[in-house]
matplotlib code that plots the C-alpha trace (Angstrom):
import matplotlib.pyplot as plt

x = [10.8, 7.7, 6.5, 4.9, 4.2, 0.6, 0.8, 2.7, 4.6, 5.7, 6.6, 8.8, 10.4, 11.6, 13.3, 16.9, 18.5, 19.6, 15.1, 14.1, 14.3, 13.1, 9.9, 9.7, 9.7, 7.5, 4.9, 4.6, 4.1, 1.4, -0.5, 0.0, -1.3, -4.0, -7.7, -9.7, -11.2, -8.4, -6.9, -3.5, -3.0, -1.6, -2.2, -0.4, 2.4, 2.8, 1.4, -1.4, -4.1, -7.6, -11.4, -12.8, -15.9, -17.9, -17.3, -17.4, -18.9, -19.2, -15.2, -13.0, -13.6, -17.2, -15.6, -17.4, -14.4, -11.9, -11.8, -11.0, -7.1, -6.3, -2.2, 0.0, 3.6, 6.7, 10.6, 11.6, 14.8, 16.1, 13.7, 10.7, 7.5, 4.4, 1.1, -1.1, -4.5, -6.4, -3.7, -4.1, -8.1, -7.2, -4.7, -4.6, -3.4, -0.6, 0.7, 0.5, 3.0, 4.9, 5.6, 6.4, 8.6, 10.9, 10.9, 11.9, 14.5, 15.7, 15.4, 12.7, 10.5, 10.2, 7.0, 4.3, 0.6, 0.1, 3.5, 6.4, 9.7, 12.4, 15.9, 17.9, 16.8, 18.3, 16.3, 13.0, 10.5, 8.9, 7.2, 5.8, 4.8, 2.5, 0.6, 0.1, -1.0, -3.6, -5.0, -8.0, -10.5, -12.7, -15.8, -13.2, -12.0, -15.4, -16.8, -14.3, -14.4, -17.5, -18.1, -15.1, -17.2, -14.1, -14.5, -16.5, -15.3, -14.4]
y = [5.9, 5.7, 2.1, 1.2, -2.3, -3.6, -6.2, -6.6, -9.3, -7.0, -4.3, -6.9, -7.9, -4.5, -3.5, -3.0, -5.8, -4.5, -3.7, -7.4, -9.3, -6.9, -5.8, -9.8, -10.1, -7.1, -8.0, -11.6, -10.6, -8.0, -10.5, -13.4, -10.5, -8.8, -9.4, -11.2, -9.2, -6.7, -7.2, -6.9, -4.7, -1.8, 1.4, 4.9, 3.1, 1.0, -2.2, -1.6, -3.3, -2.3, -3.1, -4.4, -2.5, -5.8, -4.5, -1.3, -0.2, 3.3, 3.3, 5.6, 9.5, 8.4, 6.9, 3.6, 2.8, 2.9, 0.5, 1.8, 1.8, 0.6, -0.2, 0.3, -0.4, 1.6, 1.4, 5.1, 6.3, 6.7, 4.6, 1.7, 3.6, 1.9, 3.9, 2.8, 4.9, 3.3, 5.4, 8.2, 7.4, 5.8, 8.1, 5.3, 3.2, 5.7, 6.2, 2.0, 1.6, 4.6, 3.5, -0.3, 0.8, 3.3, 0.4, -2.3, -0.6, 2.2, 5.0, 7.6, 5.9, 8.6, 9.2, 11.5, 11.3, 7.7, 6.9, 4.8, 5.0, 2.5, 4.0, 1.0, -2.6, -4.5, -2.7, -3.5, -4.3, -7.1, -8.5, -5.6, -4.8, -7.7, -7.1, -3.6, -5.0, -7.2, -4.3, -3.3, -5.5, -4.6, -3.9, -1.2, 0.2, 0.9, 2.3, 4.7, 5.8, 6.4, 7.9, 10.5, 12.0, 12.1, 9.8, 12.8, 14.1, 17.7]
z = [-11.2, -13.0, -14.9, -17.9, -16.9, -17.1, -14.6, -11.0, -12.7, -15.7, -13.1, -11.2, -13.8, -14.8, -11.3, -10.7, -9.2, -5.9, -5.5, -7.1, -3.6, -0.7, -3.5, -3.9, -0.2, 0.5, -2.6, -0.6, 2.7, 2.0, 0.0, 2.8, 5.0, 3.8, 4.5, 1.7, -0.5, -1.8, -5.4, -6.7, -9.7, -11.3, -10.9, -11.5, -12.1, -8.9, -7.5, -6.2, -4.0, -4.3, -3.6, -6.8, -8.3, -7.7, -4.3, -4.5, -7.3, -6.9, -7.4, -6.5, -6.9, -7.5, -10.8, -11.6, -13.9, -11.0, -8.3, -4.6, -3.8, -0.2, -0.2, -3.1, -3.3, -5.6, -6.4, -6.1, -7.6, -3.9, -1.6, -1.8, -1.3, 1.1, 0.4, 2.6, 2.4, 5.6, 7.4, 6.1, 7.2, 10.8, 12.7, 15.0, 12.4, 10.9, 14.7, 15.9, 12.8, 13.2, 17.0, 16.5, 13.4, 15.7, 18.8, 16.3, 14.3, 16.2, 14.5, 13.3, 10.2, 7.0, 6.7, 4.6, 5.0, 3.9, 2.3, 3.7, 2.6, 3.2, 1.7, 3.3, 1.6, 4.5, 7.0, 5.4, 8.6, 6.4, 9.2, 10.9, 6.9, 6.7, 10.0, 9.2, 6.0, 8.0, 10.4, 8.1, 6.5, 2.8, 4.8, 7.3, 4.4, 2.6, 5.9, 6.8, 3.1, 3.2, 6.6, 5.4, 2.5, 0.9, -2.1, -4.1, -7.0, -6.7]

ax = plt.figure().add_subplot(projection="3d")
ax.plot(x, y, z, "-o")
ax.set_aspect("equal")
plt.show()
C-alpha cells in the first residue's frame, strides 16, 4: 500500500480502520523510545525516522538533500512493516529482537534483512517494539554507517 501523504499525520489519517490503533500505538511507542536526536517524517511513502542533515550532513547515499533513515514504519496490504536499518548494521541487534520476539509470543517472527512484519494486529509486541526502538543512539547509528562504507553512492 503505497501513500501519498506528506506528513505522518496525513499518512494516519488515511489508514484502514482495522491498522488506525496498533500504527497509533506503534507510532507512539517508537517515539517514547527512541534516542534523542532522530526525526519523524516521511519518506518513500512510510513514516520514517531519520538523522537530520544538521546531523548528518553528508545524507544518505552521499546525497546532501537526503537525511539518513534509521527506523521507518508501513501499512502493507497484508501486514504492518518495521524497517529497522541499525539491524540490518548490528547482527547483534537483528538476533536480540528476533530471540525476545519468539520467547515472548511463541512463535517464529517474519523477518527480511531489516524489515518486521506483523500480519496479526493483536499480536503486536509493542513493548518489546519501543525497546528495540531505544537500543541505538544518533551518534551509534552515524558510526556504524560510516565504519560500513556503505553510504556511497554506487
Amino acid at each position: 500500500m503505497t501513500s501519498e501523504a506528506r506528513t505522518p499525520e496525513e499518512y494516519m489519517d488515511e489508514l484502514p480502520e482495522d491498522r488506525k490503533e496498533p500504527m497509533e500505538k506503534l507510532r507512539k511507542v517508537i517515539k517514547e523510545n527512541l534516542p534523542e536526536g532522530f526525526v519523524e517524517t516521511m519518506w518513500y511513502g512510510m513514516i520514517c525516522y531519520v538523522v537530520p542533515l544538521s546531523r548528518y550532513p553528508l545524507g544518505y547515499l552521499e546525497d546532501r538533500k537526503t537525511p539518513l533513515p534509521f527506523m521507518a514504519l508501513a501499512s502493507q496490504k497484508q501486514h504492518i512493516s518495521l524497517y529497522h536499518m541499525g539491524a540490518y548494521g548490528e547482527d547483534s541487534l537483528a538476533k536480540w529482537f528476533k530471540e525476545k520476539y519468539e520467547e515472548q509470543m511463541g512463535n517464529k517472527l517474519d523477518m527480511g534483512k531489516s524489515c518486521f512484519r506483523f500480519r496479526n494486529m493483536k499480536k503486536v509486541p509493542f513493548e518489546l517494539i519501543g525497546e528495540f526502538s531505544s537500543k541505538m543512539t544518533v551518534d551509534e547509528w552515524i558510526a556504524l554507517v560510516k565504519a560500513s562504507g556503505r553510504n556511497r553512492k554506487r
